[in-house]
N, C-alpha and C positions, 0 to 999 in steps of 0.2 A: 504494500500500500504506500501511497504515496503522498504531502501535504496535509489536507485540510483532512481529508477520508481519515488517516490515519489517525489524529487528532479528536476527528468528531467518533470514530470508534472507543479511543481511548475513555471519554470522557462520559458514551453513553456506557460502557461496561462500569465504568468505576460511579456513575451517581446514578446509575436507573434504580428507582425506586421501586418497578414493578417485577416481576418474576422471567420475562419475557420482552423481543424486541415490539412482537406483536401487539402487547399492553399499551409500552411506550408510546408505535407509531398512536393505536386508540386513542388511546389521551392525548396525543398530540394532534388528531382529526388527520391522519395522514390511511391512506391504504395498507391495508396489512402487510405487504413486502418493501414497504418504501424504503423502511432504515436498512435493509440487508441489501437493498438494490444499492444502497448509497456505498456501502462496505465493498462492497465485490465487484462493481461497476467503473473499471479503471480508465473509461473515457471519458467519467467525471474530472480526472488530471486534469486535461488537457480542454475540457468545454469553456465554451467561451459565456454559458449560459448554466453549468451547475445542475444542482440540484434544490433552487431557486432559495434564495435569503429568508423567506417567510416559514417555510419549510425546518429549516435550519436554528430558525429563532427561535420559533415554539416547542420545539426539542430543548433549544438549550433554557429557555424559561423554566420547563418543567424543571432538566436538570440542575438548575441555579448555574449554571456554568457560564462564562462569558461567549459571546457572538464572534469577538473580535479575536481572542484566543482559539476559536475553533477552525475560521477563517483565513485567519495571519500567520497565527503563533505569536500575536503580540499578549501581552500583559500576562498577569494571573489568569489560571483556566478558573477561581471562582468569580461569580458574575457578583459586583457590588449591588447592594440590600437597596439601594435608595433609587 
């Protein structure tokens, strides 16, 4: 894996709060293979379009984790409280 994918996996294995990615996507209102397509889908490297920002947010919401960390690798991977 490579970037953001690599990043966004790390951060849903280590704060998903539900049992499952399948949960997650639920609670995140995404389709049940979204987060596995995002993990294993290595043309997301290279897209110029992703696996869309809003998508991405509302995972990292539930996670508390930050947007710009999953995205960049800039900051702390926790998202600030305020």
């Amino acid at each position: 894996m490579n970037g953001f994918r690599n990043r966004f996996r790390q951060v849903v294995d280590e704060f998903n709060p539900f049992r499952s990615y399948r949960a997650l996507s639920a609670e995140a209102q995404l389709g049940e293979k979204t987060l596995v397509n995002i993990f294993t889908n290595d043309k997301f490297d290279t897209s110029m379009t992703g696996p869309g920002v809003f998508t991405l947010a509302r995972v990292c919401k539930i996670l508390g984790v930050s947007l710009d960390y999953v995205v960049w690798g800039n900051s702390d991977h926790v998202a600030d409280s305020a």
